[in-house]
N, C-alpha and C positions, 0 to 999 in steps of 0.2 A: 559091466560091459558098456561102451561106447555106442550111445545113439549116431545116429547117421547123422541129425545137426551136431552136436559132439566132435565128429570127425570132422567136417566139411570145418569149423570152426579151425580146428587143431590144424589143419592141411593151409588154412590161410595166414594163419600165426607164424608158420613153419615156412611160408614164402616173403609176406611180406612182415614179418618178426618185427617187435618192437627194437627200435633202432637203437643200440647202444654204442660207446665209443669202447673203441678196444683194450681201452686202458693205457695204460704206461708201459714202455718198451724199459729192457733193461736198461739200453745205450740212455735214451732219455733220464730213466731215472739215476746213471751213476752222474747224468750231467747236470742236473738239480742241484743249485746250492744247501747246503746242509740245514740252514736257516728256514725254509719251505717243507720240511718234516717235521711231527709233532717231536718225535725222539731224533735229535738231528745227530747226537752220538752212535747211532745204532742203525739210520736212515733206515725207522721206519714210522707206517702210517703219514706219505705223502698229503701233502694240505692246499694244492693245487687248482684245485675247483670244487663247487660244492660237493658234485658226487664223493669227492674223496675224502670232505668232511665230514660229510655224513658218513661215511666207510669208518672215520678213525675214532671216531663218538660209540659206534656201535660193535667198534673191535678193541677198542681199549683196555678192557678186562683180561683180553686175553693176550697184552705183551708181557711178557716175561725177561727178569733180568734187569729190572731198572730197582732204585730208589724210590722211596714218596717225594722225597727234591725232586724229583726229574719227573714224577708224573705231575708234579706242581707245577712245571717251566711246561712242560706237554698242556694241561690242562689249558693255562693260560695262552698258549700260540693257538691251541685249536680254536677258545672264544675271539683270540683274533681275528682267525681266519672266518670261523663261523658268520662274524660279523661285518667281513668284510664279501662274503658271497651271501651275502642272505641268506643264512640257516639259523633257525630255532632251534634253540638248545633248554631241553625242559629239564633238564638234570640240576641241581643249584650247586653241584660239584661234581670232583672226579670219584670221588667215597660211593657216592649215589650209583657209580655204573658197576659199580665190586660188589655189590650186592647179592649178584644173584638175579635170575628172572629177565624180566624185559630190558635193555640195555637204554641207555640215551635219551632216545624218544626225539627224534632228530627231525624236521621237515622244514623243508623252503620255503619262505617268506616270499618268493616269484612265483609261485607257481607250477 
């Protein structure tokens, strides 16, 4: 059961909510070059700004349908991108996130 600071906490989270971006619309995303997806045969796992690196680091395991070539060409555009938005990638490969358990281990170098 909810304490009454509990609530009062939840009731202010719930007004002034941590501010996120809505994401990508479809129209945006059919208008993405194919080239800015990790999988640009399949457009998926967008690589557009950090948030969505970190998105395709911690959902990589779970694309289905490629090759090890192609999560090879994947692997390598997301250390791209990763290094081009400032994201730490503790993984020393894409083997390491098929594992099982914790995924990636993904955080921003900004902050």
């Amino acid at each position: 059961m909810a304490t009454t600071r509990q609530k009062t906490a939840a009731r202010r989270n719930t007004t002034h909510g941590a501010r996120r971006s809505p994401g990508l619309s479809t129209g945006q995303r059919d208008r993405m070059p194919a080239d800015t997806f990790a999988f640009p045969q399949e457009r998926k796992e967008p690589l557009n700004d950090a948030r969505h690196v970190r998105n395709a680091i911690a959902r990589f395991d779970q694309v289905e349908g490629v090759t090890d070539k192609e999560r090879d060409a994947a692997w390598r555009r997301i250390r791209i991108a990763a290094r081009k938005y400032g994201v730490e990638i503790e993984a020393r490969g894409w083997r390491q996130l098929m594992k099982g358990g914790r995924t990636g281990h993904s955080r921003s170098r900004r902050g």
